[in-house]
C-alpha positions in Angstrom: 0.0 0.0 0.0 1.4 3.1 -1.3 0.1 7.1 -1.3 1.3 9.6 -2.9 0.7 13.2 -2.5 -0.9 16.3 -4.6 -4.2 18.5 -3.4 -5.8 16.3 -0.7 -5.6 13.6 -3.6 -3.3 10.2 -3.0 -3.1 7.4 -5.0 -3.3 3.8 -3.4 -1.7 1.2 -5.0 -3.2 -2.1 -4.6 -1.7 -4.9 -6.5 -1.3 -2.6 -9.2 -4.7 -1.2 -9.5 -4.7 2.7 -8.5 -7.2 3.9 -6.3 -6.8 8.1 -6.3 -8.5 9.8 -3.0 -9.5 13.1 -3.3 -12.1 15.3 -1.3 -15.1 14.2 -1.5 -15.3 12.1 -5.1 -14.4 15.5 -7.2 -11.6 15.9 -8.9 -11.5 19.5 -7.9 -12.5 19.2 -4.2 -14.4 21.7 -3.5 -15.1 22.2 0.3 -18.7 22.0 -0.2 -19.6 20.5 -3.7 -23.0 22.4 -5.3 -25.1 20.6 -6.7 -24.1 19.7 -10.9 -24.3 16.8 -13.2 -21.8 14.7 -10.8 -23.1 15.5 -7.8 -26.8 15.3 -7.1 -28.2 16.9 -3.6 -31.2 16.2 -2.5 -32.0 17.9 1.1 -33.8 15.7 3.7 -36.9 17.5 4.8 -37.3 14.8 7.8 -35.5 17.8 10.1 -36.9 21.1 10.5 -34.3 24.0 9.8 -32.2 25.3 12.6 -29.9 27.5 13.2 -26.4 27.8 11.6 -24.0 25.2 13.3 -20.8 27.1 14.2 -17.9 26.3 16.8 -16.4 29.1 18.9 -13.2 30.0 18.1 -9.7 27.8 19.4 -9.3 28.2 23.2 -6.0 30.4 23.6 -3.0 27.8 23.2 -4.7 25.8 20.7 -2.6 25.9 17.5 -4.1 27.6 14.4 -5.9 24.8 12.0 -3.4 25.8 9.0 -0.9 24.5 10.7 -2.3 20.6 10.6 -1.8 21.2 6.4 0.4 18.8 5.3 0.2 16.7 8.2 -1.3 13.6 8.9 -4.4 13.9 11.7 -2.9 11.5 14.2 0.7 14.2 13.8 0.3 16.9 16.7 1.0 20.5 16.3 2.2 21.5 20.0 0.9 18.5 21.7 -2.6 18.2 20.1 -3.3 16.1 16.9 -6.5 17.6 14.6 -9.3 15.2 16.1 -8.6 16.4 19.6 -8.3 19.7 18.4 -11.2 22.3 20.6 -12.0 24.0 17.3 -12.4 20.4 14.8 -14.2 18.5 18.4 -17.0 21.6 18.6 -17.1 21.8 14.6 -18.0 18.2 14.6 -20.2 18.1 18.0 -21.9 21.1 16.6 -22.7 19.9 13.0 -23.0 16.3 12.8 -26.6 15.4 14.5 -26.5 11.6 14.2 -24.7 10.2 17.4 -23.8 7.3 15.9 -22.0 9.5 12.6 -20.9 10.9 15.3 -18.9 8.7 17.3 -17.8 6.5 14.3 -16.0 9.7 12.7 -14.3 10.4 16.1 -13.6 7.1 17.3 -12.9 5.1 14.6 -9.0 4.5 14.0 -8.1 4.1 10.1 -5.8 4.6 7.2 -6.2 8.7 6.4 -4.8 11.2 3.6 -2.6 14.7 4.6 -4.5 17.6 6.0 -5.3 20.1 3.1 -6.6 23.3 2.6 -9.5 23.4 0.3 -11.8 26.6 -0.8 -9.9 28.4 2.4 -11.3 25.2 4.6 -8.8 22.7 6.8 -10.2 19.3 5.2 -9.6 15.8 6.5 -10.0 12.9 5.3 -9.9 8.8 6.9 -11.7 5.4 6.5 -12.1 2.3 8.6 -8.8 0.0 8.0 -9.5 -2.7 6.0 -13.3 -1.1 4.6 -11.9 2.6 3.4 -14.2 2.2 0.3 -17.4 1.9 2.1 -16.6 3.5 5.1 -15.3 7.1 5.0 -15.7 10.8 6.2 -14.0 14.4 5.3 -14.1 17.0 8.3 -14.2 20.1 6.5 -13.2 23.2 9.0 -13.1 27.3 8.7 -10.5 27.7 10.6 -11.6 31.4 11.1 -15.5 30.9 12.5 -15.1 26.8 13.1 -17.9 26.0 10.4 -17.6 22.6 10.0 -18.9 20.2 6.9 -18.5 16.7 7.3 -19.2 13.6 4.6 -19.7 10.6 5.4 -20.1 7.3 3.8 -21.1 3.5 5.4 -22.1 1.2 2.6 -23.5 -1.1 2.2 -26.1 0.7 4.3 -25.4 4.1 1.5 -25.5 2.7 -1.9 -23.5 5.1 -4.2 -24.1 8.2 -2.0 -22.8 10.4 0.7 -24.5 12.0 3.6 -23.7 15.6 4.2 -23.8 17.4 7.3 -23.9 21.1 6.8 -22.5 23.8 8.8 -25.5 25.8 8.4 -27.7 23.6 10.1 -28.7 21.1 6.7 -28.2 17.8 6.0 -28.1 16.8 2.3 -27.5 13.4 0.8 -25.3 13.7 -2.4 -24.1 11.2 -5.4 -20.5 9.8 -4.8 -18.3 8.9 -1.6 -16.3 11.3 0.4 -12.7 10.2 -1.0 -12.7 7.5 -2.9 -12.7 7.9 -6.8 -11.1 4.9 -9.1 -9.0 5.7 -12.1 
């Protein structure tokens, strides 16, 4: 197993077939992809609208989000890696309403791809070892306000889509995985 790097894309190398992760499933990787002939949103109406989800600003001492790009999220920067990061834990306690999402997205140790900055966003990205392509997320983070977009993927249960969780308060479920787009 093999990546290699260019804008939060890597290339896995598995018995010689490539397997290119990028934000996601564009080739672009946009922060928050709209809605186009790739990418089809529809918005569940299930949950009434709400309020915009945004985390408060890093406690003093935490180090500033741009400086997890380029770095692995297990790597710390002064002492704290980016899942235990205040800013990234309120983001994601804020924004992602499903407990379960939740906890599997924050507790769920896997193979992941460097930290990159995306549309002016810190985005990272990580599956479950040994099921990256149906199990998957992208933390997307402002590091200026601590709006927070997450995807996230767990097929078989998601057939061919992702589930979006919005920092303003939507969820949306979208065409495509997070990261995962074959060659």
């Amino acid at each position: 197993m093999r990546f290699s790097r260019s804008p939060f894309a890597a290339a896995l190398l598995i018995g010689g077939a490539a397997l290119t992760l990028s934000a996601c499933g564009s080739e672009k990787a946009p922060a928050a992809p709209t809605p186009d002939s790739k990418t089809a949103a529809t918005t569940t109406d299930a949950a009434p609208a709400k309020a915009p989800a945004t985390a408060a600003p890093a406690k003093a001492g935490a180090p500033d989000l741009s400086a997890y790009v380029g770095k692995y999220p297990f790597d710390k920067v002064d002492g704290v890696a980016f899942g235990d990061h205040p800013l990234v834990k309120a983001g994601i306690a804020a924004t992602v309403t499903d407990a379960r999402v939740r906890t599997a997205i924050t507790a769920t140790a896997g193979p992941s791809a460097p930290i990159e900055m995306i549309d002016g966003k810190v985005a990272s990205w990580a599956c479950q070892q040994h099921k990256c392509g149906e199990h998957q997320w992208t933390v997307l983070v402002d590091p200026a306000t601590g709006a927070t977009d997450v995807c996230y993927v767990n097929d078989p249960a998601m057939t061919n889509e992702s589930r979006w969780f919005l920092a303003g308060g939507k969820e949306e479920k979208r065409k495509g995985d997070c990261a995962a787009e074959k060659n």
